[in-house]
LONU-993683 format. One line per 4 residues: number of its first residue (from 1); for each residue x, y, z of N, C-alpha, C, O. Coordinates in pm, 1 decimal. Layout:
N
NUM	X Y Z X Y Z X Y Z X Y Z  ...
***
This chain:
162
1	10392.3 20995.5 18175.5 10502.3 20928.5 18242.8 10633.9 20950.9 18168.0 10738.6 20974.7 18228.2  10624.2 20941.5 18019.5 10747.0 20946.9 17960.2 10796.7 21080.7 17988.7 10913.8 21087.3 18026.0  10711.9 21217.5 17975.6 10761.7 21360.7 18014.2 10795.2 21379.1 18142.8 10836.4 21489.7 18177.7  10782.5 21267.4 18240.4 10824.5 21313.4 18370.1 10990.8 21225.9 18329.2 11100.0 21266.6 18368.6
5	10975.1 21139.6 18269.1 11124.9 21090.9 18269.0 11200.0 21161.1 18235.8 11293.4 21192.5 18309.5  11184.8 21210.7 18111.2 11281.8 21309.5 18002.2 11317.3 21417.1 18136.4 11415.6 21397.7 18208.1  11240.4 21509.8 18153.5 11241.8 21592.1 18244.0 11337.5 21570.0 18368.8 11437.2 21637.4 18395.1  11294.3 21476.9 18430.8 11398.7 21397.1 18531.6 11553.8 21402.8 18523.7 11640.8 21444.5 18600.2
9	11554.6 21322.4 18354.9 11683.3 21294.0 18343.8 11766.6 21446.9 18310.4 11881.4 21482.7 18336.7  11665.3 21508.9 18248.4 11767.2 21650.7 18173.2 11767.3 21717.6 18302.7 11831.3 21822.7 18297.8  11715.1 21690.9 18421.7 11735.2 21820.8 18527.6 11889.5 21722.6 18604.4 11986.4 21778.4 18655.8  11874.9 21603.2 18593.7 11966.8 21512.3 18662.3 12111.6 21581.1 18615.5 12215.7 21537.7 18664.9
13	12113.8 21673.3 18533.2 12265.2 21720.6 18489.1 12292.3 21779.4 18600.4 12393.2 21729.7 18650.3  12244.8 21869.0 18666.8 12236.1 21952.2 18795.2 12346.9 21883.3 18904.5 12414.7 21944.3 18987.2  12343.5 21725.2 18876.6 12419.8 21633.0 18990.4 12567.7 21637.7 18933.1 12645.8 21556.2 18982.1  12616.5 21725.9 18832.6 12782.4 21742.6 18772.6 12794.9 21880.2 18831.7 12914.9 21907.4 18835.9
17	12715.8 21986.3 18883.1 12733.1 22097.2 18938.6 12822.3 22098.0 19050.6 12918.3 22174.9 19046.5  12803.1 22015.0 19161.8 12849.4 22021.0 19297.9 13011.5 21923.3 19248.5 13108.1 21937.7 19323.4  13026.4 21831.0 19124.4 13095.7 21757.6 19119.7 13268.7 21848.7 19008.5 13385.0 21817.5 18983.0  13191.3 21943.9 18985.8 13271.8 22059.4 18881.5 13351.4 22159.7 19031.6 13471.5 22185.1 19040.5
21	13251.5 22197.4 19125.6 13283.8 22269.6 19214.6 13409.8 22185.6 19329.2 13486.1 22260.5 19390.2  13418.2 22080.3 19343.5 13457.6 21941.6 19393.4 13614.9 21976.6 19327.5 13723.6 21964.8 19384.1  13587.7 22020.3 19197.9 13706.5 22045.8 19081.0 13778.6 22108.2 19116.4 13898.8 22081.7 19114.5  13713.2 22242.9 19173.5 13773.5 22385.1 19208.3 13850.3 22343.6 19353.8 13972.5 22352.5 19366.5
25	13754.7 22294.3 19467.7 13805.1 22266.8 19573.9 14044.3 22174.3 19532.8 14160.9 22179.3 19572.0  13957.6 22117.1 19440.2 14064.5 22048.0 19374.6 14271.8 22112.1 19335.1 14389.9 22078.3 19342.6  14151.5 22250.9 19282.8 14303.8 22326.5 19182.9 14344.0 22430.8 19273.6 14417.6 22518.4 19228.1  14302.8 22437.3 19412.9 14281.6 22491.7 19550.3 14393.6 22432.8 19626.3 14496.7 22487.5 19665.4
29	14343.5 22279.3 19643.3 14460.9 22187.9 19705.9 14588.8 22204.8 19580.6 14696.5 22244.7 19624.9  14584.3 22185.5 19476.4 14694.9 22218.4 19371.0 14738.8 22330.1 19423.0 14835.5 22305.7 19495.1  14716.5 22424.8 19420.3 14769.5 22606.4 19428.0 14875.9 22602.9 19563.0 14987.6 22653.4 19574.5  14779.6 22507.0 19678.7 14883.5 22546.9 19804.1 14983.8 22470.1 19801.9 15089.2 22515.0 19847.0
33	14979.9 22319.7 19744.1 15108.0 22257.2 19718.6 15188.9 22282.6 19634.0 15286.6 22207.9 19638.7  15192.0 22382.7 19530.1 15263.2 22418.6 19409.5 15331.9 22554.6 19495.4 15440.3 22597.2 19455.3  15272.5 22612.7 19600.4 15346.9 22722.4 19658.4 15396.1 22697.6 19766.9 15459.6 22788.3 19820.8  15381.3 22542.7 19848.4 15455.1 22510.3 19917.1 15547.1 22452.9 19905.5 15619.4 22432.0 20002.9
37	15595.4 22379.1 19706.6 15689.9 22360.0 19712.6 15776.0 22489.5 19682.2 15887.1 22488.1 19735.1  15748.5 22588.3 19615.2 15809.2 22710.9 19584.8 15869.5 22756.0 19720.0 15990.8 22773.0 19732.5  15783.8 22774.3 19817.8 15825.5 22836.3 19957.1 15953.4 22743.8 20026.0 16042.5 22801.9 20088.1  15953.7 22617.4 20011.7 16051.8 22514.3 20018.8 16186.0 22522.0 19955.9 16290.3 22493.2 20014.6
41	16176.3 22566.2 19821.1 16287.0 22530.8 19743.0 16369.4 22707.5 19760.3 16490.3 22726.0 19773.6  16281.6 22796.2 19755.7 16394.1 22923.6 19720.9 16484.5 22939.4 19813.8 16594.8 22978.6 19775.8  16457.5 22906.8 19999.5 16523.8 22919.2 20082.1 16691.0 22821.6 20077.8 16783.0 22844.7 20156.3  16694.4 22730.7 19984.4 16759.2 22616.2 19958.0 16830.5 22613.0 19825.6 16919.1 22539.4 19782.4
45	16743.5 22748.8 19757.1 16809.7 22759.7 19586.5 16958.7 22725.6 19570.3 17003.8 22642.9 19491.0  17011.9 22783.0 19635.8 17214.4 22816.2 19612.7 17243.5 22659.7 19631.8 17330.3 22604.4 19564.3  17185.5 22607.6 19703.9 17231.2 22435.6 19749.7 17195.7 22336.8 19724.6 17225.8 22226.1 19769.3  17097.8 22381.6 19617.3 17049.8 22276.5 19503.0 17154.8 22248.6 19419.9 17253.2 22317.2 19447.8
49	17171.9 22167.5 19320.9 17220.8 22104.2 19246.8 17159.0 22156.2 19093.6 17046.5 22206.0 19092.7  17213.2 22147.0 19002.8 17111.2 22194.7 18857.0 17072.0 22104.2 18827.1 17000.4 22128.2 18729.9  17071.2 21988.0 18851.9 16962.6 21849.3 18834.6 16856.0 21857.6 18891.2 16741.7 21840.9 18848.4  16905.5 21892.4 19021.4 16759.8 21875.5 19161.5 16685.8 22010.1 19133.6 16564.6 22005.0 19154.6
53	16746.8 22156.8 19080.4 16647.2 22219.6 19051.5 16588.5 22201.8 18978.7 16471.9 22171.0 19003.3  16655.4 22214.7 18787.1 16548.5 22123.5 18707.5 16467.3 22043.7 18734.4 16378.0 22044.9 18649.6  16450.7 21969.2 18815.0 16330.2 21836.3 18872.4 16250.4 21924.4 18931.0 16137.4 21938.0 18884.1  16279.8 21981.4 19013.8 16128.6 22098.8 19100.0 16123.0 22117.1 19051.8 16039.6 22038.8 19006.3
57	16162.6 22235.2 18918.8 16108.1 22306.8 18822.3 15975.6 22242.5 18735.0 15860.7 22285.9 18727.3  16042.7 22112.5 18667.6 15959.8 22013.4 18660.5 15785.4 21984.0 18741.4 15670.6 21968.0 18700.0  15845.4 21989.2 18856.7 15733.0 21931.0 18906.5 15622.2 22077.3 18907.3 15501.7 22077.0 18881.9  15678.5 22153.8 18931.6 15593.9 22298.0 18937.3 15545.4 22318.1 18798.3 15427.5 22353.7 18799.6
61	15602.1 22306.2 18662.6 15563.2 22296.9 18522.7 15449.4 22198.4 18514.3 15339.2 22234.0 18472.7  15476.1 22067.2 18555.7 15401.3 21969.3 18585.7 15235.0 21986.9 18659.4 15134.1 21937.3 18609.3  15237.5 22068.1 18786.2 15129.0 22116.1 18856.7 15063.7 22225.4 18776.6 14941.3 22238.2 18776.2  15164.1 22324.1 18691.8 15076.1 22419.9 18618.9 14998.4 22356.0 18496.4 14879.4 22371.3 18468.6
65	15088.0 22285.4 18433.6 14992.3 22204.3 18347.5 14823.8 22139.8 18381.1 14721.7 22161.9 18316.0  14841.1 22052.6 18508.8 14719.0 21998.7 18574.9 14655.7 22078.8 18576.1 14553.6 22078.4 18507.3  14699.4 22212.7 18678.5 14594.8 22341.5 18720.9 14516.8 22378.4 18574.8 14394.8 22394.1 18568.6  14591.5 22387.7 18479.3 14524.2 22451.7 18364.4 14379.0 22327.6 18295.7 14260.7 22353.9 18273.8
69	14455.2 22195.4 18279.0 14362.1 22081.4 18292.0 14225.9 22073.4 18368.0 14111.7 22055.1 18325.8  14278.8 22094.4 18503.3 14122.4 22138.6 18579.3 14077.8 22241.3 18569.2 14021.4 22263.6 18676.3  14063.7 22343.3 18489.0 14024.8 22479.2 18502.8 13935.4 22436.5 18347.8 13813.8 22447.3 18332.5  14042.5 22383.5 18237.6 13980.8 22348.1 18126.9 13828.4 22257.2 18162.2 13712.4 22295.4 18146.6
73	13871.3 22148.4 18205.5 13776.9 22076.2 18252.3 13635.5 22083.0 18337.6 13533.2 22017.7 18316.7  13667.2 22207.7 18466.9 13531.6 22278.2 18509.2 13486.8 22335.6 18412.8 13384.7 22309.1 18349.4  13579.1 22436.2 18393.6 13464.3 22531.3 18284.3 13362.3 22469.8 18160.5 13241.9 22493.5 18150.7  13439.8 22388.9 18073.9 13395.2 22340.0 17974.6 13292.9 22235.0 17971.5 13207.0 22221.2 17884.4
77	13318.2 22134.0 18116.3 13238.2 22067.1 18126.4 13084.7 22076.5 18171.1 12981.1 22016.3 18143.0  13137.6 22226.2 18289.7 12982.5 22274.9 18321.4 12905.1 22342.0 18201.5 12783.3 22360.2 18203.7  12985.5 22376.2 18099.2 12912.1 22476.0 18012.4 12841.8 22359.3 17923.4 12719.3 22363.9 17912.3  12921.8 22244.2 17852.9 12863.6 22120.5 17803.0 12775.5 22027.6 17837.2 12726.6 21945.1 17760.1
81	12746.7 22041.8 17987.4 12640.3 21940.5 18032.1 12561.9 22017.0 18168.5 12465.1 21960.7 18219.7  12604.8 22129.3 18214.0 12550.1 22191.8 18306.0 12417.2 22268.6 18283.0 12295.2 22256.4 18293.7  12534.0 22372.7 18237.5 12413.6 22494.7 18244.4 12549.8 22582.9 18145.8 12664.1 22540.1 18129.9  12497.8 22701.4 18096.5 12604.0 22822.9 18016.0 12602.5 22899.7 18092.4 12497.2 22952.2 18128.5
85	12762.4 22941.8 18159.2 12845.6 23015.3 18258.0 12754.0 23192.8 18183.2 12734.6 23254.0 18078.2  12733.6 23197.4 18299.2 12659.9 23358.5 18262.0 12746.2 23469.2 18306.2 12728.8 23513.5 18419.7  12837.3 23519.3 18230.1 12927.8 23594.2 18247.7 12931.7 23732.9 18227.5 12910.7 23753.0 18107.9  12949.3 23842.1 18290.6 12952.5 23968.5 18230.7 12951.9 23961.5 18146.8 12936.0 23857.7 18082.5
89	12973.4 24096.3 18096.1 13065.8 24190.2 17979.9 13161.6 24266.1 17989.0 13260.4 24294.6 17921.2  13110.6 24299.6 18099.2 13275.0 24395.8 18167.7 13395.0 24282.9 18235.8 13503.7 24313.1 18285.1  13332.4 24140.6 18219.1 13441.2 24084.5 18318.8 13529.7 24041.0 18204.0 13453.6 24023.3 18108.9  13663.0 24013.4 18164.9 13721.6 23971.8 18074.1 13693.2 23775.9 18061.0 13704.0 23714.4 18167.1
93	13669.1 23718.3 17969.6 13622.1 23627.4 17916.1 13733.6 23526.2 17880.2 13783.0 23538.6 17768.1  13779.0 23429.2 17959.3 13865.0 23312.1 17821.4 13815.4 23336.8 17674.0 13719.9 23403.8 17634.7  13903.6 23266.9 17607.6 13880.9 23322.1 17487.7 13801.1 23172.5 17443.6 13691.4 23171.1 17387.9  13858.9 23080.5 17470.8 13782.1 22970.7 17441.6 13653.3 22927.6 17524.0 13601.7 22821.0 17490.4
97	13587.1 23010.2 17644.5 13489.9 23012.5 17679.1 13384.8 22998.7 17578.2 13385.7 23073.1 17480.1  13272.1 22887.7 17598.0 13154.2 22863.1 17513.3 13188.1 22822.9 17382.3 13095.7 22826.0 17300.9  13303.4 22784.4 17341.4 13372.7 22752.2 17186.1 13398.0 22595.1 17225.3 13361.6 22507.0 17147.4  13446.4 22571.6 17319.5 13468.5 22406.1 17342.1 13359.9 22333.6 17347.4 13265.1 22348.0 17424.6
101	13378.3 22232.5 17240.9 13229.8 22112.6 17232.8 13282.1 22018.1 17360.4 13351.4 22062.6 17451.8  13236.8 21880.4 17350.2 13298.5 21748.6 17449.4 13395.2 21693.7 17388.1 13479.6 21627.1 17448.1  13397.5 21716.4 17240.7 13478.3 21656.5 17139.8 13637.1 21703.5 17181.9 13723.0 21632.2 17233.8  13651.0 21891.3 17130.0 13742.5 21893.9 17192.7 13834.4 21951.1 17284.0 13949.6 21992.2 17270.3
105	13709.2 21940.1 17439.6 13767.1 21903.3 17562.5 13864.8 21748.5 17563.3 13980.2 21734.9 17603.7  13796.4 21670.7 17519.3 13860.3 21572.6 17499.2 13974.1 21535.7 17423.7 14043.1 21441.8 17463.2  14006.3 21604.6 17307.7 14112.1 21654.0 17243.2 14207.5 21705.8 17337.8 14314.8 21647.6 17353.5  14169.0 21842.8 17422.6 14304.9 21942.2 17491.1 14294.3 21829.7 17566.1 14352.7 21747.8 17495.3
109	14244.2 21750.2 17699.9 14225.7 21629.1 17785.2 14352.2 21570.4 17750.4 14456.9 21580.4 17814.3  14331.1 21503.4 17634.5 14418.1 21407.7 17540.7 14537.6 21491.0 17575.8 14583.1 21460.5 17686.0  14589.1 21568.2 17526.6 14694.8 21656.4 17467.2 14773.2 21686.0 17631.5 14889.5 21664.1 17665.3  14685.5 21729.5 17692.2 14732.2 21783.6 17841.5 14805.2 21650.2 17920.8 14909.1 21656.3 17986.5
113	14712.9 21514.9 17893.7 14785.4 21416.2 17957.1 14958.8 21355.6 17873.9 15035.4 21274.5 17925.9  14971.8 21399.9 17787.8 15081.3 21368.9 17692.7 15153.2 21433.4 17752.3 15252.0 21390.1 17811.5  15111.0 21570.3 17747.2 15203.5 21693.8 17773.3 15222.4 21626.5 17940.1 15325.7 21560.3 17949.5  15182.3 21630.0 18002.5 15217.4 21552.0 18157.6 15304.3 21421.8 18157.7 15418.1 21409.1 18203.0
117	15235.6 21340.3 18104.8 15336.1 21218.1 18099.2 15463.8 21246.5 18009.3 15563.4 21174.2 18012.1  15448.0 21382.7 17912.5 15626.2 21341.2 17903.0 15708.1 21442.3 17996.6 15827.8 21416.6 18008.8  15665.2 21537.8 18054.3 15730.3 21591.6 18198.3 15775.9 21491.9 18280.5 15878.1 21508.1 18347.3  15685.7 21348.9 18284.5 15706.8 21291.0 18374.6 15821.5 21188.8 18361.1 15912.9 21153.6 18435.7
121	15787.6 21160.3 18257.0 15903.3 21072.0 18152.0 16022.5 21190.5 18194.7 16098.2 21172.7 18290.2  16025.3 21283.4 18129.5 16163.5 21342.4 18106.3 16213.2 21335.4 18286.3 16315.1 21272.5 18315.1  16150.5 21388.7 18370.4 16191.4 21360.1 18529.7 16267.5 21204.9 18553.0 16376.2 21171.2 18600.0  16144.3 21126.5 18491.4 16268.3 20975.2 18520.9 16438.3 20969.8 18447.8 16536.1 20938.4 18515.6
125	16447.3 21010.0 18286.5 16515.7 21025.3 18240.1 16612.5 21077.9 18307.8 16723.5 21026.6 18293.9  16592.1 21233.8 18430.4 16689.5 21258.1 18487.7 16732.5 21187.4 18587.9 16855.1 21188.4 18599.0  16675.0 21125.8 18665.5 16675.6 21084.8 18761.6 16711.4 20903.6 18730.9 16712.8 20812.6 18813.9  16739.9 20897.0 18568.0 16792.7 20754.1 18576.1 16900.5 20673.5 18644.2 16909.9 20555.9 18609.2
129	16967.7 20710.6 18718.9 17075.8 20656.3 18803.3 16997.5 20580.1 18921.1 17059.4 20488.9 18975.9  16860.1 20610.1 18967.9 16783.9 20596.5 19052.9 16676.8 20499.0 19042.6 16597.2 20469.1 19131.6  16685.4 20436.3 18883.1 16586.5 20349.9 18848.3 16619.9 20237.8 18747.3 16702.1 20230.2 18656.0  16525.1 20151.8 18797.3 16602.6 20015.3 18751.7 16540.3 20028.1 18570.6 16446.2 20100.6 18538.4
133	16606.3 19954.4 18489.1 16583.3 19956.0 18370.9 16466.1 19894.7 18319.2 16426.9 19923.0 18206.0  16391.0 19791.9 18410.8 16283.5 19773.6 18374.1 16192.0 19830.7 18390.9 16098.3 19814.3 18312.6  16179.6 19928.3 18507.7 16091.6 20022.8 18556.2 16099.0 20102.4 18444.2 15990.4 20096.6 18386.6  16175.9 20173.5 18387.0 16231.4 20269.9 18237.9 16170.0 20220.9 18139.0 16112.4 20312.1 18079.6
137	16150.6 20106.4 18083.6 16064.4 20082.1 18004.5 15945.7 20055.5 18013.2 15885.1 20044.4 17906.7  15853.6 20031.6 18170.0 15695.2 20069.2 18160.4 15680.1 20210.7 18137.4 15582.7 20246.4 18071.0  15766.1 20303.2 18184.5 15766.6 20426.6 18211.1 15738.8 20448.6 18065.1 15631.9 20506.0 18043.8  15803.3 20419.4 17969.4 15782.1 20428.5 17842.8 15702.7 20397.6 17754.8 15665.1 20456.8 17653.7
141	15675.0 20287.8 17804.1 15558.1 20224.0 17758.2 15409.1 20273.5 17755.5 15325.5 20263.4 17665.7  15399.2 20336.6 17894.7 15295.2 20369.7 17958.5 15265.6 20522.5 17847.3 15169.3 20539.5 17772.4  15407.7 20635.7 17875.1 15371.9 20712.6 17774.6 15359.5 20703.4 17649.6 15284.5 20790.8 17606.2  15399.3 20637.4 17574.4 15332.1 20578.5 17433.1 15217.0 20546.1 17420.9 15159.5 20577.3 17316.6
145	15145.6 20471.5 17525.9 15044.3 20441.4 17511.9 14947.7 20550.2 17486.7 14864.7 20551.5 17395.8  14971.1 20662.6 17596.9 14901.9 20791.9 17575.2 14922.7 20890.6 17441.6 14849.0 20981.0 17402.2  15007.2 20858.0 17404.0 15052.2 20949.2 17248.1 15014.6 20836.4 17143.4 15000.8 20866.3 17024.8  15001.2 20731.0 17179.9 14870.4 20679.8 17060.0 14769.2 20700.1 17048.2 14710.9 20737.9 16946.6
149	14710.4 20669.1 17196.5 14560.1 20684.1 17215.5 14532.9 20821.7 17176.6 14442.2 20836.7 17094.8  14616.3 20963.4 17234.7 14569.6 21101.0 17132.9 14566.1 21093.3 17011.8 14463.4 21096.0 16944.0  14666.4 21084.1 16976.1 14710.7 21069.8 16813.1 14588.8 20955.9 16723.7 14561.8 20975.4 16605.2  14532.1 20850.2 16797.8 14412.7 20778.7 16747.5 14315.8 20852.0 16761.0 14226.8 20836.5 16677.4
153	14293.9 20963.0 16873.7 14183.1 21034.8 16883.4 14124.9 21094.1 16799.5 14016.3 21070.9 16746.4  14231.7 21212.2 16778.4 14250.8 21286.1 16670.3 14221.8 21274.2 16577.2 14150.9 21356.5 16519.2  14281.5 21125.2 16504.9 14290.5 21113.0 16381.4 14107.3 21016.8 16328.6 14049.1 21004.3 16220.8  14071.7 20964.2 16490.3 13938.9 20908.0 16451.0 13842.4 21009.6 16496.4 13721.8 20986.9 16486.2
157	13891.8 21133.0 16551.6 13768.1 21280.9 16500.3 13801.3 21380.1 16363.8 13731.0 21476.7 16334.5  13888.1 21349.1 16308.2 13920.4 21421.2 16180.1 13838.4 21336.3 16055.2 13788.3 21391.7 15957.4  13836.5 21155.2 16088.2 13762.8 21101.6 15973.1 13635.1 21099.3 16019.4 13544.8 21061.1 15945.0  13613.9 21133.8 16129.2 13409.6 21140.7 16171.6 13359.4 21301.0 16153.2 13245.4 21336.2 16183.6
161	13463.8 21394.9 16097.6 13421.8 21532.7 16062.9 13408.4 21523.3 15901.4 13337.3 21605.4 15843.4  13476.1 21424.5 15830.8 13443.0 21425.7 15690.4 13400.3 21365.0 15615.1 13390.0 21407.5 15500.0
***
């Protein structure tokens, strides 16, 4: 009975397969909205403003960041709890393919949401004429919170490595 459990549970990883692919469907919907705002804005370039472009720009920096997040996140996660991506030799390879533990996926994770929330931060910053001052300081708040919690990450996987 106990070997049918074990067994059970280690095949039960199989149920993050369809949920990794779910991922892809994901950076799919990303791709066409990141080129539908592109297709939007060039026709309009000359009559933008250098505020209002900086802000798309933004937001497109913003979406490439994510895209890279979910790409980090399928790959690494299927390779960590799935199954190991069986890849050519002739096909060219990420370089960090099969090198990322959970540890640190969770690290770049960490790092990627910082890197997002202060895109996002810096967007309010421009757009402060538009927002009330208390809203400005959750905004702030909120990203601090995330550049602790990395920065605690970090610093509580550097003292559990030594």
């Amino acid at each position: 009975m106990e070997r049918f459990i074990e067994k059970t549970m280690y095949a039960s990883r199989w149920l993050l397969a369809p949920i990794y692919v779910g991922l892809s469907l994901g950076l799919l919907a990303l791709a066409l909205k990141f080129f539908q705002e592109v297709f939007h804005v060039l026709p309009n370039v000359f009559a933008l403003g250098e505020a209002d472009l900086i802000l798309v720009l933004l937001s497109l920096i913003d979406m490439a960041l994510v895209g890279g997040l979910l790409v980090m996140v399928m790959m690494s996660g299927y390779e960590n709890f799935v199954s190991q991506l069986d890849i050519d030799d002739d096909v060219e390879k990420l370089s960090w393919l099969g090198k990322m533990d959970s540890t640190s996926l969770k690290m770049k994770v960490a790092a990627s949401i910082v890197a997002i929330s202060s895109i996002h931060l810096l967007r309010v910053f421009m757009e402060l004429r538009n927002i009330e001052t208390q809203y400005l300081l959750w905004y702030v708040i909120i990203h601090m919170t995330f550049v602790v919690s990395a920065f605690a990450m970090g610093y509580l996987d550097k003292l559990t490595k030594h």
